[in-house]
TIMARNU-947025 format. One record per atom (N, C-alpha, C): x, y, z; atom name. Coordinates in Angstrom, 2 decimals, decimal comma. Layout:
BEGIN
       c1       c2       c3  at
        X        Y        Z  CA
...
This chain:
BEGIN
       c1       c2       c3  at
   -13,17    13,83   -19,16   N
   -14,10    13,08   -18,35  CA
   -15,00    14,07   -17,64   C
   -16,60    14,16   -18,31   N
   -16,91    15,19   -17,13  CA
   -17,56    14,73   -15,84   C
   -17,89    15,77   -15,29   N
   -18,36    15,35   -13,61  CA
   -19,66    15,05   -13,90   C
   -20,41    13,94   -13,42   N
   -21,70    13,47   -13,52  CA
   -22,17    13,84   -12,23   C
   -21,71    14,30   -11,35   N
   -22,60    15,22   -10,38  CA
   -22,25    16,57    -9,99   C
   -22,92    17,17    -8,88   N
   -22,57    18,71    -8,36  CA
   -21,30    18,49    -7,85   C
   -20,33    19,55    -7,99   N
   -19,93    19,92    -7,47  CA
   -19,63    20,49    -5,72   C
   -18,66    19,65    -5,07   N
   -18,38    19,56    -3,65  CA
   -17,88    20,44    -3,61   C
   -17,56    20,89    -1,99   N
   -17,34    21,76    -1,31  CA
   -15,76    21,36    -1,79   C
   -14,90    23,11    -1,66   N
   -13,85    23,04    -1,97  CA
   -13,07    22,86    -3,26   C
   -13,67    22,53    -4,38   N
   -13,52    22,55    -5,45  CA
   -13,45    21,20    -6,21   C
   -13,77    20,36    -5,41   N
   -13,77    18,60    -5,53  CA
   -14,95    18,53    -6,11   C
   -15,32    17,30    -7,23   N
   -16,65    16,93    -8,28  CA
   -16,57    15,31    -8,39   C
   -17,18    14,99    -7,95   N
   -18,44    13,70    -8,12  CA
   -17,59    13,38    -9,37   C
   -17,11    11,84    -9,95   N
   -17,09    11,70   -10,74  CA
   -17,61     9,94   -10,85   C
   -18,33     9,57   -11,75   N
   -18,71     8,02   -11,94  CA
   -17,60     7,23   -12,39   C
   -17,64     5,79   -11,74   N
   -16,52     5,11   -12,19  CA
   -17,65     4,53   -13,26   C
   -16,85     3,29   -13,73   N
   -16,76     2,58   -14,69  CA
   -16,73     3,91   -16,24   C
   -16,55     4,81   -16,52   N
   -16,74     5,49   -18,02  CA
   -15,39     5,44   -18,15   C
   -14,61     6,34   -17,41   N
   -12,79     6,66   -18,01  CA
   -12,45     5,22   -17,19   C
   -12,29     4,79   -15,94   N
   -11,49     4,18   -15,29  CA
   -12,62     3,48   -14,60   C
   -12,24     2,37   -13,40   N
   -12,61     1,81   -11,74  CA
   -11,92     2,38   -11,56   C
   -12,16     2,24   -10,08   N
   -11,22     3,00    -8,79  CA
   -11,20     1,51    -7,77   C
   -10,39     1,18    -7,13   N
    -9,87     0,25    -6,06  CA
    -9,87     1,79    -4,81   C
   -10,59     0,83    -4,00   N
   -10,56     1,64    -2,43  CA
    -9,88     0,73    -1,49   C
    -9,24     1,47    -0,80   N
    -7,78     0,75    -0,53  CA
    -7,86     1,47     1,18   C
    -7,50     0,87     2,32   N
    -7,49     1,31     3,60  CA
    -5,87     2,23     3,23   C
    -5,97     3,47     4,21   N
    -4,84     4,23     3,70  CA
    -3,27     3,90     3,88   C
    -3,43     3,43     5,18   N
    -2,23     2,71     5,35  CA
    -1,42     1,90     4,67   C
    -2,56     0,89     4,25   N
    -1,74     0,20     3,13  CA
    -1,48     0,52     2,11   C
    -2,39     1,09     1,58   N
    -2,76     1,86     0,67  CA
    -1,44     2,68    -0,23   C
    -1,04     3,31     0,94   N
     0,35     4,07     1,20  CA
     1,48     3,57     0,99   C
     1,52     2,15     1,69   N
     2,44     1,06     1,41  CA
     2,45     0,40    -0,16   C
     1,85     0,34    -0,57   N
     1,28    -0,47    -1,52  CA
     1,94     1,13    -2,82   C
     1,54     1,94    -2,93   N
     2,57     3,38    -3,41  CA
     3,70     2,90    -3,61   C
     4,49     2,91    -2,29   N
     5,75     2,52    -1,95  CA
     6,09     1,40    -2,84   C
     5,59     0,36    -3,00   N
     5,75    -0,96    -3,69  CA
     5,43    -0,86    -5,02   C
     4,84     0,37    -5,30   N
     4,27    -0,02    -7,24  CA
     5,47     0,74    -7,52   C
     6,39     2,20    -6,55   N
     7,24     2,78    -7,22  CA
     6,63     3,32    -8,88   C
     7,67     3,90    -9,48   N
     6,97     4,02   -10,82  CA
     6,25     3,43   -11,86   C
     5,66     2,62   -11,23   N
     4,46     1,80   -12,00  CA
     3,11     2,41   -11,66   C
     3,66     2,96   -10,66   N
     1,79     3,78    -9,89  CA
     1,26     4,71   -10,43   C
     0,02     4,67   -10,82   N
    -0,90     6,11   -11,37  CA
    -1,00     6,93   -10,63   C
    -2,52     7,86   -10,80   N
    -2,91     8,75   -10,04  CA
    -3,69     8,32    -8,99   C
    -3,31     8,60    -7,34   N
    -3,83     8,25    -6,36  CA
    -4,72     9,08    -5,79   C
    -5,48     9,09    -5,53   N
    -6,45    10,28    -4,76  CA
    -6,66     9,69    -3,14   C
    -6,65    10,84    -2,56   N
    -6,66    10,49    -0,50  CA
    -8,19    10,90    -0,44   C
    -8,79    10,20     0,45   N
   -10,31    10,69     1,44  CA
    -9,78    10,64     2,69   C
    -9,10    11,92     3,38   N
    -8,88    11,35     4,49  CA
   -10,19    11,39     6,08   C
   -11,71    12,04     5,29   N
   -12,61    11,77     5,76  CA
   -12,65    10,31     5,89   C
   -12,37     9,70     5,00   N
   -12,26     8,11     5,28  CA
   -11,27     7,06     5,53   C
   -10,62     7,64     5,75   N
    -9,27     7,08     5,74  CA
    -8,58     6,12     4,66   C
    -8,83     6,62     3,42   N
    -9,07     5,67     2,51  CA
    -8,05     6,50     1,18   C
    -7,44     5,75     0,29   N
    -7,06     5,91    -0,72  CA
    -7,81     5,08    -2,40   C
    -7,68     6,15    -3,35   N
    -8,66     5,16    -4,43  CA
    -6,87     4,95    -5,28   C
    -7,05     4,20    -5,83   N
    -6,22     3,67    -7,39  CA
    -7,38     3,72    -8,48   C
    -6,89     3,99    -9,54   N
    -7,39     4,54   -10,96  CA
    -7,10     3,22   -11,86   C
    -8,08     2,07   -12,06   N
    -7,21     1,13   -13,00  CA
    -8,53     0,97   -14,36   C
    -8,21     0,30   -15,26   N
    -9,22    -0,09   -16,87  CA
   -10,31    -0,24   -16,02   C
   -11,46     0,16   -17,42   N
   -12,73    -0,20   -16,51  CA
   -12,63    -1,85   -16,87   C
   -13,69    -2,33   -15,98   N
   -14,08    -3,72   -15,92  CA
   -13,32    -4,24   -14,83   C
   -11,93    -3,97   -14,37   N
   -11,25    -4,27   -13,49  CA
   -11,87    -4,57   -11,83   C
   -13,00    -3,66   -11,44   N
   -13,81    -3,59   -10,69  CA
   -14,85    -5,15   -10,87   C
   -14,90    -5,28   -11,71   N
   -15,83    -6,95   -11,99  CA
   -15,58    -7,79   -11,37   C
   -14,05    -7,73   -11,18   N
   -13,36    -9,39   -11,07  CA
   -12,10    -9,33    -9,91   C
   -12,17    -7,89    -9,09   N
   -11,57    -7,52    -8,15  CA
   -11,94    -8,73    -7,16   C
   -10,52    -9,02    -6,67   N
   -10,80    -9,50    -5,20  CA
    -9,70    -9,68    -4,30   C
    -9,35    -8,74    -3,57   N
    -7,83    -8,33    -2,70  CA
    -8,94    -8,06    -1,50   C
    -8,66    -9,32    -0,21   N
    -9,36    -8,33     0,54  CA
    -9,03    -7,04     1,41   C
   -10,07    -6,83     2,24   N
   -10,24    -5,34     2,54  CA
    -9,71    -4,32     1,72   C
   -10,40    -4,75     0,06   N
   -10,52    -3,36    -0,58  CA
   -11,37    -3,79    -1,07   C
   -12,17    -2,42    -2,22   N
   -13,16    -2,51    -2,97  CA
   -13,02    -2,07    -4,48   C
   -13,31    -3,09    -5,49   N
   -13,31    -2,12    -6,46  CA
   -14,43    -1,52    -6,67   C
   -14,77    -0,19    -7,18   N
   -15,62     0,71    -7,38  CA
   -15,81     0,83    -9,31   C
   -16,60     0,10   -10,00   N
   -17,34    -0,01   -10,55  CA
   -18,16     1,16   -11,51   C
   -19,47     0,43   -12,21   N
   -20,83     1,87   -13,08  CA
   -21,34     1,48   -11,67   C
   -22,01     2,51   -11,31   N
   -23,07     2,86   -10,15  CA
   -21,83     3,61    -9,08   C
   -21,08     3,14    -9,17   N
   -20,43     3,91    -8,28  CA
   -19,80     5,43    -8,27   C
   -19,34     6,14    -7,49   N
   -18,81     7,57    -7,62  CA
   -17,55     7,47    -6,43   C
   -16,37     8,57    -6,97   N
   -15,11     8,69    -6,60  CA
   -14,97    10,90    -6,29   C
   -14,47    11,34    -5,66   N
   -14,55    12,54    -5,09  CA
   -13,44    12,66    -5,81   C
   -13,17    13,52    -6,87   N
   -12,09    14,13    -7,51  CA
   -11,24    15,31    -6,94   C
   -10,57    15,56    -6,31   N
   -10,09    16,95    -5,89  CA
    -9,45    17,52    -6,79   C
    -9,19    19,11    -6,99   N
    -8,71    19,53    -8,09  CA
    -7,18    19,18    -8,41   C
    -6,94    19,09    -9,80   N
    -5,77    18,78   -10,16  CA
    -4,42    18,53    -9,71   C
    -4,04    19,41    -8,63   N
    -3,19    20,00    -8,33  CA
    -3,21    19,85    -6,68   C
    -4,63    19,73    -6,16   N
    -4,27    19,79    -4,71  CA
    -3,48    18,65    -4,03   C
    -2,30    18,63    -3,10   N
    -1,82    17,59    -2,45  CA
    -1,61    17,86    -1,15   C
    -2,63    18,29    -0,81   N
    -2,67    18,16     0,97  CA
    -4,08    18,58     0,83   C
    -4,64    18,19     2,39   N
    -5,87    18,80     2,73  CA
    -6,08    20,13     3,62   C
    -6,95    20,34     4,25   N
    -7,82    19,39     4,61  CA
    -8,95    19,09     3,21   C
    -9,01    17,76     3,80   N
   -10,53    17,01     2,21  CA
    -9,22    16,47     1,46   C
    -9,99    15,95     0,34   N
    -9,70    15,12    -0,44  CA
    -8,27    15,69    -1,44   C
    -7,18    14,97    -1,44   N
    -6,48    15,78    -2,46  CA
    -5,49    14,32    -2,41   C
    -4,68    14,66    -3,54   N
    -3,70    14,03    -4,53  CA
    -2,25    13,46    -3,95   C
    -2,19    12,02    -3,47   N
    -1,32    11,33    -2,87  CA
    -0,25    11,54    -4,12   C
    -0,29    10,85    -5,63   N
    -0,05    11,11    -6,66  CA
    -0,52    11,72    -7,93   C
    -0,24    12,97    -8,19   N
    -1,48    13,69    -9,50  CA
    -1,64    13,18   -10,57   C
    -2,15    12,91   -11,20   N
    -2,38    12,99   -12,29  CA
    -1,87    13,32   -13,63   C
    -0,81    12,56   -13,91   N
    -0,12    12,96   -15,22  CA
    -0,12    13,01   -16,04   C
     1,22    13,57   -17,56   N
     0,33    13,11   -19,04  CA
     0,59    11,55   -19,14   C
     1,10    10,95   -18,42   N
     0,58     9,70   -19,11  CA
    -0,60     8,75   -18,59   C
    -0,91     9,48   -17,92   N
    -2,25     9,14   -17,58  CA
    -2,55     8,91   -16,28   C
    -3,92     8,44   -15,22   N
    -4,19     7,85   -14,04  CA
    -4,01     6,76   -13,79   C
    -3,54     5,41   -15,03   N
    -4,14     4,63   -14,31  CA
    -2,94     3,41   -13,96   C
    -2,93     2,68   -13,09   N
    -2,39     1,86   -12,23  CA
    -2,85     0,25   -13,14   C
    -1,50    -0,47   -13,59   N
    -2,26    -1,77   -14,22  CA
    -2,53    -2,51   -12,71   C
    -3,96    -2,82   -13,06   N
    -4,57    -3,87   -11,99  CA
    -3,41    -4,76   -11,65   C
    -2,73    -5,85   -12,36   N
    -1,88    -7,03   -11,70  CA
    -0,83    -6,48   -11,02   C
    -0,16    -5,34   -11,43   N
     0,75    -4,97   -10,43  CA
     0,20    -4,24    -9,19   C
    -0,81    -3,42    -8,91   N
    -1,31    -3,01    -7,82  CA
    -1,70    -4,48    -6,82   C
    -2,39    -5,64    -7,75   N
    -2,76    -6,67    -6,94  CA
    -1,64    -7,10    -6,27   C
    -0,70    -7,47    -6,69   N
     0,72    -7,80    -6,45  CA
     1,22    -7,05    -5,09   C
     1,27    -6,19    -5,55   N
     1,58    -4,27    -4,41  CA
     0,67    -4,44    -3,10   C
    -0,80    -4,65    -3,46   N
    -1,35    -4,89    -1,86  CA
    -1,39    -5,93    -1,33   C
    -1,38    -7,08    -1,73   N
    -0,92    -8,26    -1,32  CA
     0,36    -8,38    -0,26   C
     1,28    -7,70    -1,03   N
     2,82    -7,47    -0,41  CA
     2,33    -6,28     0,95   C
     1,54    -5,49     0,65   N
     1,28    -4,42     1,53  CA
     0,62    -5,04     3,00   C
     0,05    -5,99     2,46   N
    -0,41    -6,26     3,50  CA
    -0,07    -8,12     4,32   C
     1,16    -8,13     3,65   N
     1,98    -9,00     4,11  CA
     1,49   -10,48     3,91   C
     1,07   -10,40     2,71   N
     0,49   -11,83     2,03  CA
     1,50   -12,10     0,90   C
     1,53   -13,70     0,66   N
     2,63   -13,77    -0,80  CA
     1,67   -13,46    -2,05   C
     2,28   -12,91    -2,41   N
     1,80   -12,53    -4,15  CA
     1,76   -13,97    -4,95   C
     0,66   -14,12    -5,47   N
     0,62   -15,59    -6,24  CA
     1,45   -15,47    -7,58   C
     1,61   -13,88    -8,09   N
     2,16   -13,57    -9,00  CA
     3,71   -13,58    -9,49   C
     3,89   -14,50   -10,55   N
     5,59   -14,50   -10,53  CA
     6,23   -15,07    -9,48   C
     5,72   -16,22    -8,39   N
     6,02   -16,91    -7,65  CA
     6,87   -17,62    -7,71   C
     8,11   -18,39    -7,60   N
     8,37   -19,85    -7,50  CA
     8,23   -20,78    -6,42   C
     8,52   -22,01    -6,36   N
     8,69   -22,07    -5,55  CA
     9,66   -23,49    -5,46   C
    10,77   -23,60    -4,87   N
    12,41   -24,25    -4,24  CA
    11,78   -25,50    -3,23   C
    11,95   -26,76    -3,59   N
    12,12   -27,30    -2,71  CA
    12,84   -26,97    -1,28   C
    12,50   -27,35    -0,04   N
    13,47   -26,64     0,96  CA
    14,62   -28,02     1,18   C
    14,40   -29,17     1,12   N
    15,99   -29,78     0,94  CA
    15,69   -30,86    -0,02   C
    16,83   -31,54    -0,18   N
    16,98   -33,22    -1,09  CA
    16,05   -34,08    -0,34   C
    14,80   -34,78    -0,80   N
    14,29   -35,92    -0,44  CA
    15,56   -37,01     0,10   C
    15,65   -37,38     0,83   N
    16,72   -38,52     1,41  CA
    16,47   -39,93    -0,04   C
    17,40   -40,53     0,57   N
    17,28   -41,92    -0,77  CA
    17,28   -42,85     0,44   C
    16,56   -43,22     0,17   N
    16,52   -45,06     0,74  CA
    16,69   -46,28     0,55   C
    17,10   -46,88     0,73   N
    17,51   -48,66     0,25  CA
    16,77   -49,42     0,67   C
């Protein structure tokens, strides 16, 4: 994937969404939480902690039809701050989870699932739902 812009300070590069992946921008906190909840289902995470913000890596098009609020999916026109491979601390931008061989990316329905839960909403996903008692009988 190459960098479609200059090169940032520190060794971090501009990269456009929609070609390899979207990116979901995620407030960090939850963000964090939402980690916690995909467990090994989670891709590669990247931190801005200029922004307090975490991205997820999911298929392109995923960004189209996003809608979890207070996040964003990031889309073509948009750009994501790559930090190098390997960095996982800052200061700047670096790697909550790196980047592995099996790849960056996070399936959209389980991340939806993950911030939903993160942010203390029911997941519509895989739901049931139990009557809470017996309707009474009447005569």
């Amino acid at each position: 994937m190459p960098p479609t812009l200059m090169p940032t300070s520190g060794g971090c590069l501009l990269y456009a969404c929609g070609e390899s992946w979207d990116a979901i921008r995620v407030p960090r906190s939850v963000g964090l939480t939402a980690v916690g909840n995909l467990g090994p289902r989670c891709g590669a995470v990247a931190e801005d902690p200029a922004g307090l913000v975490v991205y997820f890596f999911t298929r392109c098009g995923t960004a189209l039809t996003w809608c979890v609020e207070n996040t964003r999916g990031l889309g073509p026109g948009a750009t994501v701050t790559i930090p190098p491979r390997r960095r996982t601390s800052g200061p700047g931008p670096h790697w909550r989870i790196c980047p592995g061989d099996a790849g960056w990316l996070t399936d959209a329905d389980a991340l939806h699932a993950a911030l939903l839960d993160a942010f203390g909403k029911p997941s519509e996903i895989g739901l049931t739902t139990a009557p809470l008692a017996e309707p009474a009988i009447t005569s």
